[in-house]
N, C-alpha and C positions, 0 to 999 in steps of 0.2 A: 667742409668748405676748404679747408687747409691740412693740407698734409707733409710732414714734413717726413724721410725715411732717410736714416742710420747717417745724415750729412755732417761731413768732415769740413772744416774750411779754417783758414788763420792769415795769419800774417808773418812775409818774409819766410817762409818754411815751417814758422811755427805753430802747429795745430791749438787754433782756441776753442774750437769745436769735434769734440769724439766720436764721435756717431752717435748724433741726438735726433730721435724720433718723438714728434709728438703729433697731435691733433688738434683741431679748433673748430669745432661744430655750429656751423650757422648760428647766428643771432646771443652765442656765449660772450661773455667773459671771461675769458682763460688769462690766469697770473702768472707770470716769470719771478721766482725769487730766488736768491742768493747773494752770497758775498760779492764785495769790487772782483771783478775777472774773472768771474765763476762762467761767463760765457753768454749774457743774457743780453746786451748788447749787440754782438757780436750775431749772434741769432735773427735778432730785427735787422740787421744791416745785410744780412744775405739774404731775409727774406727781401728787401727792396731792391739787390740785386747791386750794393755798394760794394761787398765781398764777396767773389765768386768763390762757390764750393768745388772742394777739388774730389770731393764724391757723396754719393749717395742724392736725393733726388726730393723734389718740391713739388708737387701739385696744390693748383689751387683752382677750384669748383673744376676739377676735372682734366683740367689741359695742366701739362708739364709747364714749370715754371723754372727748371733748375737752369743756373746760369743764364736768368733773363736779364738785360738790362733794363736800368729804371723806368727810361718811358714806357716801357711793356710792361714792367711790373705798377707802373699809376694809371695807365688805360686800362688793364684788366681788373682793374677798380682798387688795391690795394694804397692808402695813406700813409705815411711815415712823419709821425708828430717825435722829431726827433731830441735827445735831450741838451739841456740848456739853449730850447727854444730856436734860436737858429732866426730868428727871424732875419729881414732884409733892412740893417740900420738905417741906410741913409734913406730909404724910400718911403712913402708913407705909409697910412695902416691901410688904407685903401689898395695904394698899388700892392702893398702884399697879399692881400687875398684874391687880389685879381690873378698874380702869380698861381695861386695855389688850381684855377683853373686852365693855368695857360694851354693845356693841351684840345680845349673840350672849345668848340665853334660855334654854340648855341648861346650868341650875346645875349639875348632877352633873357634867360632863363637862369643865364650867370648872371645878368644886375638883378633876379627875383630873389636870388641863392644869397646873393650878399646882403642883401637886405633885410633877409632872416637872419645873419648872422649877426647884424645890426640890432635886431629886436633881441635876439638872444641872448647879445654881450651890449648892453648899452655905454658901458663904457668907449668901446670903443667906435661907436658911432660918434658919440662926443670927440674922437682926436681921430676922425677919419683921412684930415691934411694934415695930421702929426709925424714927425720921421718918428718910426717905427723903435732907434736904437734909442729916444729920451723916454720911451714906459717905463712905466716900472718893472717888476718882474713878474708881478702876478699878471697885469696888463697886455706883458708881454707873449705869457703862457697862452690866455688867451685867443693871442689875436693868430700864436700856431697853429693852437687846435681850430679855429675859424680858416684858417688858411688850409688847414688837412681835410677840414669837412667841404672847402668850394670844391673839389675834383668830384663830389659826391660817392666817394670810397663803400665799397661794402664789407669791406676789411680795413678798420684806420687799428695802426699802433702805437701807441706812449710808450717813450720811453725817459724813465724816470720825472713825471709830470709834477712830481711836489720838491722836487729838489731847490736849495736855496730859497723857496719860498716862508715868506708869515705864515703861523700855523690857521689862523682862516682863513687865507686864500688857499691852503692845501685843502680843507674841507669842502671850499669852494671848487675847486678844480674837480675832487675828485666825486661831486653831486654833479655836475658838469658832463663827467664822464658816465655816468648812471645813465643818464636822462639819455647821454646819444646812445646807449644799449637797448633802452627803452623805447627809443624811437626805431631801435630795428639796425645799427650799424651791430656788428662784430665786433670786437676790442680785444687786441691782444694789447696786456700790458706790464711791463715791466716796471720794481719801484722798490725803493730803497724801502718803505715804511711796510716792511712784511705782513703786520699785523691788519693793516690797514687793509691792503691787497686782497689775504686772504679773507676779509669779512666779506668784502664787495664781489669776490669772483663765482664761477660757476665749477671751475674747475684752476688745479693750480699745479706747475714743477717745478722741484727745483732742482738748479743746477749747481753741479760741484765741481769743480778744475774740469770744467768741459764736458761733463756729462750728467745727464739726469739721474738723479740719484733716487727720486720720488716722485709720483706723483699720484693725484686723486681731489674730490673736492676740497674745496678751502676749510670748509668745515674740520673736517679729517684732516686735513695738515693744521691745523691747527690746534688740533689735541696731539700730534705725534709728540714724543718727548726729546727726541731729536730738535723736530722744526724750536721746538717750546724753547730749549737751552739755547742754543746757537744762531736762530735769530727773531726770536719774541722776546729776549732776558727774561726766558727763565721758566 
């Protein structure tokens, strides 16, 4: 589904990405792990086409994607549930998901879309004329991932989705994220909580000062004795 080959990309001159090749195979779970700056960020933000790479090359289901800009990278179905939520404060939780379909013309079928997202997060059908920036944070996670799922994506990304969260709404989020693999989306995700990561993925990398240092199932990284010291404790 996604292909990404030997791409370089940074900021100001400086390479945060070394030539990291990897893959993400329909309907997986593929994990990002590493340290702050390790480059896994950075990764999500060029594949949405926020940092353009200054070489090597992106496909996705087929057609070149390298150096696309966003609306091209969200009409070709791609979502970016980015971290620390990002939501639209002052608007409500309605008008943000309606955001999340602004590109897509088909009104009847975007108020069917939001209305599962309704059933799905009942929370936030309850504060659907709430400004979006008084939720709380788990609330808030939510109504991202609801807003990344209106484009109908068949590639959505997380990136760091339990950050600054309670630890059961991280449990919560990250069942959340099961169920939309389950129902057939793609999920590439990045996440501070390694351990965690690697139980729920299919496959997992990680990166080191910008380059892939590892990778293989989650399983398998998570007996490596590397992964184990450096970010399981132990």
């Amino acid at each position: 589904m996604l292909e990404i080959n030997d791409m370089v990309c940074g900021y100001g001159g400086v390479a945060a990405l070394k030539g990291i090749s990897l893959q993400v195979k329909t309907g997986q779970l593929v994990a990002l792990i590493g340290a702050n700056g390790a480059g896994k960020s950075t990764t999500l933000r060029a594949i949405s086409g926020l940092v353009p790479p200054s070489s090597g090359s992106l496909v996705f289901e087929g057609k070149d994607m390298t150096g696309a800009k966003p609306p091209r990278v969200l009409a070709s179905g791609i979502a970016h549930c980015p971290e620390g939520r990002r939501v639209f404060p002052h608007m409500t939780v309605e008008e943000n998901l309606n955001m999340g379909a602004y590109l897509r013309s088909d009104a009847s079928e975007v108020a069917g879309d939001r209305d599962r997202i309704y059933v799905d997060f009942p929370r936030l059908a309850e504060r659907r004329q709430q400004a979006a920036g008084t939720l709380s944070g788990g609330e808030q996670q939510m109504l991202a991932i609801g807003r990344a799922m209106m484009s109908r994506p068949r590639l959505i990304m997380f990136d760091e989705p339990s950050l600054g969260l309670a630890p059961n709404i991280v449990e919560q989020t990250f069942a959340i994220i099961r169920r939309i693999q389950a129902a057939g989306t793609t999920v590439l995700l990045v996440e501070q909580n390694a351990f965690a990561a690697l139980g729920m993925c299919d496959h997992a990398y990680l990166l080191e000062g910008g380059r892939i240092v590892l990778s293989g199932p989650g399983t398998e990284l998570i007996a490596n004795e590397h992964v184990r010291k450096a970010y399981l404790g132990g």
